[in-house]
Biotite code that builds the C-alpha atoms (Angstrom):
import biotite.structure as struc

atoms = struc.array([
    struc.Atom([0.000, 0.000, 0.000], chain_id="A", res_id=1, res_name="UNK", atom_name="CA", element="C"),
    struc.Atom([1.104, 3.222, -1.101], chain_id="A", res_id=2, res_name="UNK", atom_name="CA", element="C"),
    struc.Atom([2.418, 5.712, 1.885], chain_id="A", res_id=3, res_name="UNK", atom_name="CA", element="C"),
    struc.Atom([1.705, 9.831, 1.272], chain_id="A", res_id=4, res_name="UNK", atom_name="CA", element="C"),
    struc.Atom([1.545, 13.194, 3.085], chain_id="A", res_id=5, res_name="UNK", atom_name="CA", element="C"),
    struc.Atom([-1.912, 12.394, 4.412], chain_id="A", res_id=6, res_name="UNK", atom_name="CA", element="C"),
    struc.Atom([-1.994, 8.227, 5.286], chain_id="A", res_id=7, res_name="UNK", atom_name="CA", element="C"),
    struc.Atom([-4.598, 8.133, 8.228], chain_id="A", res_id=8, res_name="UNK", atom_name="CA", element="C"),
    struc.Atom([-2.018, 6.066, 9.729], chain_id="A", res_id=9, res_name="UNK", atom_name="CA", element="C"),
    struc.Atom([0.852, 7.955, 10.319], chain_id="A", res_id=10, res_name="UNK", atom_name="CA", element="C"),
    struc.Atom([-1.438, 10.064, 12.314], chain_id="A", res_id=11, res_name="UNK", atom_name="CA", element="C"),
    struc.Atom([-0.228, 8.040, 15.441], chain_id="A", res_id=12, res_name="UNK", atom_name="CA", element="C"),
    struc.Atom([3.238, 10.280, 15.764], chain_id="A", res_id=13, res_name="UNK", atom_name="CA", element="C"),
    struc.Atom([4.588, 12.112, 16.666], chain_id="A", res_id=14, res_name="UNK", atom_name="CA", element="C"),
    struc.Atom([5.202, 15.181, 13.977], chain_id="A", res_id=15, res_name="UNK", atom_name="CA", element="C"),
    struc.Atom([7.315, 18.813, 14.402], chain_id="A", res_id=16, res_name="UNK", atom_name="CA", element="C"),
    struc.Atom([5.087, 21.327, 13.464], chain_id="A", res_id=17, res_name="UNK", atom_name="CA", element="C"),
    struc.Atom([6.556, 24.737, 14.046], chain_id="A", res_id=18, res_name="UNK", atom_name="CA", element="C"),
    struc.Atom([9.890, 25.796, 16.015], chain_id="A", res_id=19, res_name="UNK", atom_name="CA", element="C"),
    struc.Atom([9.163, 26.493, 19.094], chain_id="A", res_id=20, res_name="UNK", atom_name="CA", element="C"),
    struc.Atom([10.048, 30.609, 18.755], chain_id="A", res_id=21, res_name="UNK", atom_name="CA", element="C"),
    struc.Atom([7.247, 31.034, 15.999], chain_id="A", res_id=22, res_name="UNK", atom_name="CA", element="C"),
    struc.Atom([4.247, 30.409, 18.677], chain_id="A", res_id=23, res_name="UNK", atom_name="CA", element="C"),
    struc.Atom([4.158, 33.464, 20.556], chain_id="A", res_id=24, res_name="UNK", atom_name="CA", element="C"),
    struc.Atom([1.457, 36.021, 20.969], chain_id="A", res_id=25, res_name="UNK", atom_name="CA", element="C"),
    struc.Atom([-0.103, 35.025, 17.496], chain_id="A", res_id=26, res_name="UNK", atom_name="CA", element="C"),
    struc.Atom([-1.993, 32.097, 16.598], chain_id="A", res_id=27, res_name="UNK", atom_name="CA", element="C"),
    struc.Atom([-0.177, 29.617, 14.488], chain_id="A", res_id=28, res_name="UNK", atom_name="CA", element="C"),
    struc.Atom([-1.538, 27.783, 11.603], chain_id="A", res_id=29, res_name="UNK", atom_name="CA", element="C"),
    struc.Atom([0.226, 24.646, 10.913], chain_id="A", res_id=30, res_name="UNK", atom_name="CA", element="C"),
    struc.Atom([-0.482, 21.553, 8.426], chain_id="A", res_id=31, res_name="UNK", atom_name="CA", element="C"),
    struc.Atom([0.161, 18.139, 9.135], chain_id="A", res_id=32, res_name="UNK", atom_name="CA", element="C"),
    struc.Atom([-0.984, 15.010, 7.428], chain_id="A", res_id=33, res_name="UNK", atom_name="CA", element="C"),
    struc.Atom([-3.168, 16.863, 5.081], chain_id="A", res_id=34, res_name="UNK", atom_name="CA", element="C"),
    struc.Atom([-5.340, 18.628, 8.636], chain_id="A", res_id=35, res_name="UNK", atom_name="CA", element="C"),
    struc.Atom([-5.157, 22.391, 8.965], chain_id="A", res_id=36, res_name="UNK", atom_name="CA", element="C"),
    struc.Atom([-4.172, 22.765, 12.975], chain_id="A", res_id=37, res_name="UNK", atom_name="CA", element="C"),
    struc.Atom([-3.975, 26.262, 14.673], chain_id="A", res_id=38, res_name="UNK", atom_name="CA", element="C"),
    struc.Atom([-1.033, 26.618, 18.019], chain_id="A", res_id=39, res_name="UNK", atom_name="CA", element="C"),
    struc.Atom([-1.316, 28.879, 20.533], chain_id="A", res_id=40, res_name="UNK", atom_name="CA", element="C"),
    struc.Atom([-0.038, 29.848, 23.821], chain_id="A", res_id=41, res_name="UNK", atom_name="CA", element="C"),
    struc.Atom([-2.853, 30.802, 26.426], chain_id="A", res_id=42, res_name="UNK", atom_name="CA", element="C"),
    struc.Atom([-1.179, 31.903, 29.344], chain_id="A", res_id=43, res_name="UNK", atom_name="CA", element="C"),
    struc.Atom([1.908, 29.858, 29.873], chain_id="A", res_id=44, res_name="UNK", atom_name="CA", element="C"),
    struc.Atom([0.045, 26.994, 28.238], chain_id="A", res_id=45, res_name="UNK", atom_name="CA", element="C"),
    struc.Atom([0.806, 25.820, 24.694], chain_id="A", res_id=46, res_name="UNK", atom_name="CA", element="C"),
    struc.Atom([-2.331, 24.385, 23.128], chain_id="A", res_id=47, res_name="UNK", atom_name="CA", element="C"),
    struc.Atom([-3.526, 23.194, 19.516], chain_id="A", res_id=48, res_name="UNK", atom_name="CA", element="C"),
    struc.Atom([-7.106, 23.141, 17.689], chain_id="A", res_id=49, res_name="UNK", atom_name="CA", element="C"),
    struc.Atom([-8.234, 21.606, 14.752], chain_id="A", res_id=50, res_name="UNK", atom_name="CA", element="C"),
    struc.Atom([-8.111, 25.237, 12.544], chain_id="A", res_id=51, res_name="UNK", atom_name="CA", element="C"),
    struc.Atom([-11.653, 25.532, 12.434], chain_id="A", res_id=52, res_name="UNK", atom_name="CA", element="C"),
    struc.Atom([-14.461, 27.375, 14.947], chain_id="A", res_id=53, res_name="UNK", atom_name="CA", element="C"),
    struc.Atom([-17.007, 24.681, 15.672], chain_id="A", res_id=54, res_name="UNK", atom_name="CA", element="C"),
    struc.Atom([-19.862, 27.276, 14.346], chain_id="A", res_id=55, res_name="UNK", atom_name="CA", element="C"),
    struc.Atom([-19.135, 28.534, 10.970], chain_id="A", res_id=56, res_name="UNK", atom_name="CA", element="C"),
    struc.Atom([-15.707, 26.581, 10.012], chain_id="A", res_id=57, res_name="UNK", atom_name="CA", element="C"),
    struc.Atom([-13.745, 29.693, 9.593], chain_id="A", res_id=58, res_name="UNK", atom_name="CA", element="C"),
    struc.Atom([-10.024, 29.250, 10.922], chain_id="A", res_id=59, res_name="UNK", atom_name="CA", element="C"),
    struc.Atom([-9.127, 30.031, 14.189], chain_id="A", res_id=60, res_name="UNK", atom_name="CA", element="C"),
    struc.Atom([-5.170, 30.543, 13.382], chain_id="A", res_id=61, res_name="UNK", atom_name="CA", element="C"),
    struc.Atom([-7.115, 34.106, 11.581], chain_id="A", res_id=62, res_name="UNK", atom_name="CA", element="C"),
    struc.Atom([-8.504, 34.937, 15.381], chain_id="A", res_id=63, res_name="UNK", atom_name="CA", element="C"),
    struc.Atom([-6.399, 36.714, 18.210], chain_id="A", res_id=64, res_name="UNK", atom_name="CA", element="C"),
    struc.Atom([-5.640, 35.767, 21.827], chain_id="A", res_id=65, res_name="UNK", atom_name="CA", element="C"),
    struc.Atom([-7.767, 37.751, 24.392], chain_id="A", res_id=66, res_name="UNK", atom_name="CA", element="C"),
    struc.Atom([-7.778, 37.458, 27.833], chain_id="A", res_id=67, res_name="UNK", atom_name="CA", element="C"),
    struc.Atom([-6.022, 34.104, 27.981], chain_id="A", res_id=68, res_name="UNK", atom_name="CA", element="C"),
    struc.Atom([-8.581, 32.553, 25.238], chain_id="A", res_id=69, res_name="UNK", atom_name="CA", element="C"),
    struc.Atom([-8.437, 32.072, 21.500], chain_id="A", res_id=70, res_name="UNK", atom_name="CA", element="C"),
    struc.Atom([-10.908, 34.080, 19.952], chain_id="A", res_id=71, res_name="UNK", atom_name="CA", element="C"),
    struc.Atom([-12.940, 33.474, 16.231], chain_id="A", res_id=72, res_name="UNK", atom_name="CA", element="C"),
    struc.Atom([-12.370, 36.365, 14.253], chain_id="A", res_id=73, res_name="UNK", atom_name="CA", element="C"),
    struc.Atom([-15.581, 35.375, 12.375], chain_id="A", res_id=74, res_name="UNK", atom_name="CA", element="C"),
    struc.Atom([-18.538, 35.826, 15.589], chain_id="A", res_id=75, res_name="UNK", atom_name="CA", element="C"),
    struc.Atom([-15.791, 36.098, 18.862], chain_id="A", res_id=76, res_name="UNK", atom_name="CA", element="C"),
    struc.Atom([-16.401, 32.781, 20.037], chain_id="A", res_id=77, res_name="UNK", atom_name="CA", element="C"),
    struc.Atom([-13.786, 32.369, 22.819], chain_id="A", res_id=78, res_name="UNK", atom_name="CA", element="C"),
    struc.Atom([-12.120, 28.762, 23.605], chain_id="A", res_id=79, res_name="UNK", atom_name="CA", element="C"),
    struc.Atom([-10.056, 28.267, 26.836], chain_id="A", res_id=80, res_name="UNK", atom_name="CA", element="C"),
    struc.Atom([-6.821, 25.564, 27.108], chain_id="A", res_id=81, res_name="UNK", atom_name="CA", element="C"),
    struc.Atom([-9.235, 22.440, 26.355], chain_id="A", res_id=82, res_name="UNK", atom_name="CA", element="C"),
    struc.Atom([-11.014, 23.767, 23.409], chain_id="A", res_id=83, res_name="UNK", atom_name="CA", element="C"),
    struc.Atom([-14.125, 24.782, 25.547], chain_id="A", res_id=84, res_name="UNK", atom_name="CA", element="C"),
    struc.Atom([-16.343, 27.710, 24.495], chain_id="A", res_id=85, res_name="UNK", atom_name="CA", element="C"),
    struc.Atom([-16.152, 30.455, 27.210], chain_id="A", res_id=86, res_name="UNK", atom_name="CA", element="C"),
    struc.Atom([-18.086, 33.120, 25.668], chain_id="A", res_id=87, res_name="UNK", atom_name="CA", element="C"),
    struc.Atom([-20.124, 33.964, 22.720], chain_id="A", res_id=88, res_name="UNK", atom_name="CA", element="C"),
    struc.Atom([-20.611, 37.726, 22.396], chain_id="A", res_id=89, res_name="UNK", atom_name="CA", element="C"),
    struc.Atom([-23.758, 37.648, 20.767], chain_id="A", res_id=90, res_name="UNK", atom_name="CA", element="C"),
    struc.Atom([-25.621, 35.713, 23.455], chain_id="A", res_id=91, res_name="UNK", atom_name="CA", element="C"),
    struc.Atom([-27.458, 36.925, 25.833], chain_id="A", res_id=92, res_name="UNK", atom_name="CA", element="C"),
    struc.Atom([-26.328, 37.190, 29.779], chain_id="A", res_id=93, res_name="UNK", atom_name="CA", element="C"),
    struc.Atom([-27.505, 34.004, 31.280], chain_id="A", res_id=94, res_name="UNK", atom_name="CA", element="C"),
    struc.Atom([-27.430, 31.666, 27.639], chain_id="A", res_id=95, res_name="UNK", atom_name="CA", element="C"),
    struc.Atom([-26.076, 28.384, 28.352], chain_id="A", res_id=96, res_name="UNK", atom_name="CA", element="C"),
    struc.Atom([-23.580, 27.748, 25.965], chain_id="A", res_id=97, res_name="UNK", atom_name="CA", element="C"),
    struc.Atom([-23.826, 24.126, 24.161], chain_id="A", res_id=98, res_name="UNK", atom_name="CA", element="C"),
    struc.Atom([-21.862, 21.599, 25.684], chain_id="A", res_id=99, res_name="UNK", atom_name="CA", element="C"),
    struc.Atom([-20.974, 20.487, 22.396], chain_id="A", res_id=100, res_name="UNK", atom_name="CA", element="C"),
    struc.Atom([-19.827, 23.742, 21.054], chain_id="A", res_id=101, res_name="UNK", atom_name="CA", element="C"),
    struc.Atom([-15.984, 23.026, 21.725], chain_id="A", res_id=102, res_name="UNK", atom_name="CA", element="C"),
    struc.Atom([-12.609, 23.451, 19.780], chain_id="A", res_id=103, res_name="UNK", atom_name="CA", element="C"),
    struc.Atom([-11.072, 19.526, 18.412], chain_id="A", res_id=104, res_name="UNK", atom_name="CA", element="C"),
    struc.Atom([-7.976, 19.102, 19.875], chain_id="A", res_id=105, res_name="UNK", atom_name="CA", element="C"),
    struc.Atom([-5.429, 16.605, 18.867], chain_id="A", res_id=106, res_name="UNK", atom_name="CA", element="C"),
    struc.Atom([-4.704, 13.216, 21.354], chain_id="A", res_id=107, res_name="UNK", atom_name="CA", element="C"),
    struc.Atom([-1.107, 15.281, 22.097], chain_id="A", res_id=108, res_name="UNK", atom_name="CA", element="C"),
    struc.Atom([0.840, 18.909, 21.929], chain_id="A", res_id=109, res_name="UNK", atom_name="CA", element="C"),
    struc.Atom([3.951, 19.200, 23.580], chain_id="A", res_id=110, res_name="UNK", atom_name="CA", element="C"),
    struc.Atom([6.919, 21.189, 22.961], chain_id="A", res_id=111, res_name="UNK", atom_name="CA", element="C"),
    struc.Atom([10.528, 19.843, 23.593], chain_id="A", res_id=112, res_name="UNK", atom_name="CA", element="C"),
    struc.Atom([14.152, 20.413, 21.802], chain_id="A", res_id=113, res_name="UNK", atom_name="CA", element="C"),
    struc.Atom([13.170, 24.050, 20.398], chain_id="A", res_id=114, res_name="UNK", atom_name="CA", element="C"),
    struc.Atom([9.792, 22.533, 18.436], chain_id="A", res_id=115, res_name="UNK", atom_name="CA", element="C"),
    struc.Atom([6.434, 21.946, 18.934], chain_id="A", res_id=116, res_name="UNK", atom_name="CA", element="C"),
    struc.Atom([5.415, 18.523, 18.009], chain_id="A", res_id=117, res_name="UNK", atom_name="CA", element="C"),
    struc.Atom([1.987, 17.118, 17.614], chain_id="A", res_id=118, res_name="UNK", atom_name="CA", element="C"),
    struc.Atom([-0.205, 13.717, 17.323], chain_id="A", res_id=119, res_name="UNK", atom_name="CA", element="C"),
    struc.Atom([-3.439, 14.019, 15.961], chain_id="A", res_id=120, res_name="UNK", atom_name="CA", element="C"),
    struc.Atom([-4.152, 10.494, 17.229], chain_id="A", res_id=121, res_name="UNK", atom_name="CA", element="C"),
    struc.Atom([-2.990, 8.787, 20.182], chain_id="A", res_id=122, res_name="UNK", atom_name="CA", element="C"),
    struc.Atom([0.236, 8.252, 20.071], chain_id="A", res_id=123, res_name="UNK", atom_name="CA", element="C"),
    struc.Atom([1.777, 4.553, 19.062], chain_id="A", res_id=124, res_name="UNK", atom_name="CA", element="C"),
    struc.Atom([4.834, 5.530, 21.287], chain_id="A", res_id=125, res_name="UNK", atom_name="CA", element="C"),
    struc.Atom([5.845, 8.340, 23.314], chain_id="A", res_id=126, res_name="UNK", atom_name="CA", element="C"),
    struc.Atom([8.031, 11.052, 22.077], chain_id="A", res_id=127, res_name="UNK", atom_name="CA", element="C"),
    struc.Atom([11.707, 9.651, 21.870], chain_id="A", res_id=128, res_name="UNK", atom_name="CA", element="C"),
    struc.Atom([13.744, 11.337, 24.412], chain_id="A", res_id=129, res_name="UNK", atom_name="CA", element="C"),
    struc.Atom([17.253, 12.737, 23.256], chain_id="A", res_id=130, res_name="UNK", atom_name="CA", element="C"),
    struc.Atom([19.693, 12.675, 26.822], chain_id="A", res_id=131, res_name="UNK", atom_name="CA", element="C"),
    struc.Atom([21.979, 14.295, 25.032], chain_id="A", res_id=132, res_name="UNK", atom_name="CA", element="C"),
    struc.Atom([20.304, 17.150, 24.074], chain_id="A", res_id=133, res_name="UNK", atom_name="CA", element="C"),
    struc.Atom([21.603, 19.614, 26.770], chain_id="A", res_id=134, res_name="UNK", atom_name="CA", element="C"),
    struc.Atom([24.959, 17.922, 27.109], chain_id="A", res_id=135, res_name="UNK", atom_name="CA", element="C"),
    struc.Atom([27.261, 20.415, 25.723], chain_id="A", res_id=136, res_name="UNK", atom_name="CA", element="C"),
    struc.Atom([29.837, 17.511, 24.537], chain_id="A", res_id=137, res_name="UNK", atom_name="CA", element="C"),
    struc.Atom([27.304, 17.131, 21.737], chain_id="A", res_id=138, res_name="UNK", atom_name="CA", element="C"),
    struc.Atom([26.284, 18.884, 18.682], chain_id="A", res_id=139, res_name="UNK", atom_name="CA", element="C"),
    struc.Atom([22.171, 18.851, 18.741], chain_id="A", res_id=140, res_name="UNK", atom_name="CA", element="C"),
    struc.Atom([20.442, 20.590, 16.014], chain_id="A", res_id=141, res_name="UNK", atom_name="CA", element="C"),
    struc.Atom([17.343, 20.861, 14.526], chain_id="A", res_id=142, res_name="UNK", atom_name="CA", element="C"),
    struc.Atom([17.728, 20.882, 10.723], chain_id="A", res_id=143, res_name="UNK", atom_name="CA", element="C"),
    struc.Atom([15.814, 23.448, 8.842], chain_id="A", res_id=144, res_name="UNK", atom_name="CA", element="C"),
    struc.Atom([11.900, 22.514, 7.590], chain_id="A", res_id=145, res_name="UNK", atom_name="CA", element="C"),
    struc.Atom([11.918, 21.123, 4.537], chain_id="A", res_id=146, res_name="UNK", atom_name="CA", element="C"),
    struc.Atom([8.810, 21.921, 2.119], chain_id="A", res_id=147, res_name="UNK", atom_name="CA", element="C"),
    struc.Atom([8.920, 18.991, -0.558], chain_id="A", res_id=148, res_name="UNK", atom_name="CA", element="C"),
    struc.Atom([6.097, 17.151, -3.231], chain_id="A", res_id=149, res_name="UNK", atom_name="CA", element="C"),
    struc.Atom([7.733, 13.666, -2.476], chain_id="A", res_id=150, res_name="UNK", atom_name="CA", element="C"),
    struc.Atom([5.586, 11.795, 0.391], chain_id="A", res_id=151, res_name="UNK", atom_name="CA", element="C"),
    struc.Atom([7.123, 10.694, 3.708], chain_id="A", res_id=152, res_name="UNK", atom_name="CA", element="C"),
    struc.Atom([8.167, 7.910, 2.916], chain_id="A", res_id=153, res_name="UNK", atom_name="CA", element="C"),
    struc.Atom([9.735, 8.562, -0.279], chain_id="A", res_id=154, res_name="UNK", atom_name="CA", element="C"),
    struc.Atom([11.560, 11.600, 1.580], chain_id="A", res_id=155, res_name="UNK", atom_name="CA", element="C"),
    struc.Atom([12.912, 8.926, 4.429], chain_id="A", res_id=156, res_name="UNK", atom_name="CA", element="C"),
    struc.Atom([14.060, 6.581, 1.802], chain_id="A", res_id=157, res_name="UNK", atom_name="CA", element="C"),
    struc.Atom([15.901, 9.220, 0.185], chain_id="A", res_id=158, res_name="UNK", atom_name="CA", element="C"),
    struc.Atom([17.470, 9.918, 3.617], chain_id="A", res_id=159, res_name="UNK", atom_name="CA", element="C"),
    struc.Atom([18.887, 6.449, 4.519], chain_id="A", res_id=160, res_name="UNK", atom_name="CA", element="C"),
    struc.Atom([20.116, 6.140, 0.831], chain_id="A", res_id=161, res_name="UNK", atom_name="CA", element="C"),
    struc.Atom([23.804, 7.022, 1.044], chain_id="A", res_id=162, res_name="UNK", atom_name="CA", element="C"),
    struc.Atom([24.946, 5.365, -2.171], chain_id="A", res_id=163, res_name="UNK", atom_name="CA", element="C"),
    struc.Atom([23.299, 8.536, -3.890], chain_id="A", res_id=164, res_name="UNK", atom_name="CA", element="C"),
    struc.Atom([25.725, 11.054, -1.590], chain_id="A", res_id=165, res_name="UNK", atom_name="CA", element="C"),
    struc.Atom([28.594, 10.576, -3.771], chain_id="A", res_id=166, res_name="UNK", atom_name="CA", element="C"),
    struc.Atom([26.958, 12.054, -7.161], chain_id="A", res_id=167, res_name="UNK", atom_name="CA", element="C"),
    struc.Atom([23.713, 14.321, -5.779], chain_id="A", res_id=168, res_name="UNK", atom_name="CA", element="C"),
    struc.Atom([26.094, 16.016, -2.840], chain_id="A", res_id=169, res_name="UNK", atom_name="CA", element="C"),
    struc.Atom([28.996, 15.803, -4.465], chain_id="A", res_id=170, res_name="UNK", atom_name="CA", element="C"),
    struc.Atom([29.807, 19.783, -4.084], chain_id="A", res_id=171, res_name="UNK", atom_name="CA", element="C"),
    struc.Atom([29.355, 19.586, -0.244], chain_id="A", res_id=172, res_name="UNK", atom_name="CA", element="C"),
    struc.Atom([29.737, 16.486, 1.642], chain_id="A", res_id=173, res_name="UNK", atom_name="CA", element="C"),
    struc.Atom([29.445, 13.803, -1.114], chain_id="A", res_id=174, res_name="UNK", atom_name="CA", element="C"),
    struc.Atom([32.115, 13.298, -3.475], chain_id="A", res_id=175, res_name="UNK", atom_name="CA", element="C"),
    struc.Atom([34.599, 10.493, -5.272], chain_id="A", res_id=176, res_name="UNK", atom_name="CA", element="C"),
    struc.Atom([35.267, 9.329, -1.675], chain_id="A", res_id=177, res_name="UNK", atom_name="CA", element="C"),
    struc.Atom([31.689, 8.441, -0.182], chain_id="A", res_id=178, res_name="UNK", atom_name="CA", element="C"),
    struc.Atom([30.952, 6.368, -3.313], chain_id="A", res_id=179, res_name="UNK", atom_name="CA", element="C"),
    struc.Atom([31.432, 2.859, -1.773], chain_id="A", res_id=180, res_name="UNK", atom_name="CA", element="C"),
    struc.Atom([28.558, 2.531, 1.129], chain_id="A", res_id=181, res_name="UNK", atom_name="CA", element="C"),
    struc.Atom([29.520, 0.116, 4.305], chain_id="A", res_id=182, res_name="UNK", atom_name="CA", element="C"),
    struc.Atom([27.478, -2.189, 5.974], chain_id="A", res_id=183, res_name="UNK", atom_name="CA", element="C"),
    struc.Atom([24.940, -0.669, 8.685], chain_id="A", res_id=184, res_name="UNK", atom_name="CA", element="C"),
    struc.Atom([22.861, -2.241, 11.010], chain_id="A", res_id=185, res_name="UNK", atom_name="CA", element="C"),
    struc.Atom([19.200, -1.447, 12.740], chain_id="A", res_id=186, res_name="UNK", atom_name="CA", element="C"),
    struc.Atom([18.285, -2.275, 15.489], chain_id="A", res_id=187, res_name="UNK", atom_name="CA", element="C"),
    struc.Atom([14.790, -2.090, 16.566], chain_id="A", res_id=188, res_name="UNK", atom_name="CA", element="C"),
    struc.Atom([13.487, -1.669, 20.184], chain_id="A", res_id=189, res_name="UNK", atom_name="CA", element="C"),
    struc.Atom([9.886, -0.896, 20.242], chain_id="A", res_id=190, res_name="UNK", atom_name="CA", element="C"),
    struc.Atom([8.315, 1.614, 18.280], chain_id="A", res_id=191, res_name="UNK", atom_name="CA", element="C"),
    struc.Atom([12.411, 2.626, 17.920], chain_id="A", res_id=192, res_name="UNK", atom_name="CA", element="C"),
    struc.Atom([15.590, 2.120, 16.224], chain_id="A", res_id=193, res_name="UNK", atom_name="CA", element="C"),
])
């Protein structure tokens, strides 16, 4: 079966969606596995939505943060951390306000190693954890996003492929000299390798 950008499976990852820095005062509209998704920090909390308002469908990354809320540019519709409605301008004092009428969040939002990462669905594993990270004796990096046609798992394919450094990287770290590939080995350990 063929894998793309928006398998229903691959929903159970975890995914970076923005660098950390980019979600500040602002909601942020992200994409990820073909789903529009809006970030935002209310309070000290980071949160993400589905990128729709549960009433009319219109994106909340085009709202604003008020009062520790995300708020629908559309009709004002305010959501707290869990995607609740909080207040809807045009009702009445003393409406109730439909239990239903709530913000979809994804199963998982965290942000770790200068990125945000998301699962839409419930998460197969639990985000890898990199010791090393703040250990100055290593060199940790995140490389910078990469906006391609190719799907996932052509892009990872093209990744572990190092027979192809020698003649498509051969002006910076390909070359004559990584032509001949040596053996490797996986090793697989859970949901890791």
């Amino acid at each position: 079966e063929w894998i793309d950008n928006t398998t229903s499976e691959l929903a159970g990852a975890w995914w970076p969606v923005a660098w950390s820095h980019e979600v500040t005062d602002r909601p942020v509209a992200v994409q990820l596995l073909g789903r529009h998704w809006v970030l935002a920090r209310l309070g000290d909390e980071l949160v993400a939505f589905v990128d729709e308002c549960p009433h009319r469908l219109i994106p909340l990354s085009g709202g604003d943060i008020c009062d520790q809320t995300l708020r629908c540019a559309y009709h004002g519709w305010r959501f707290d951390h869990e995607g609740t409605v909080v207040d809807v301008p045009s009702h009445r004092d003393g409406t109730p306000i439909p239990p239903r009428a709530r913000a979809t969040k994804p199963a998982g939002v965290v942000e770790r190693y200068g990125a945000v990462w998301l699962a839409p669905d419930t998460p197969v594993a639990p985000l890898f954890e990199f010791p090393e990270w703040d250990d100055p004796a290593f060199e940790c990096r995140l490389d910078v996003p990469n906006f391609t046609t190719a799907s996932a798992a052509q892009f990872m394919d093209n990744g572990c492929d190092t027979s192809h450094f020698f003649m498509v990287h051969r002006g910076t770290f390909g070359g004559d000299e990584t032509a001949m590939s040596f053996p490797r080995s996986v090793e697989r350990d859970g949901w890791t390798l």
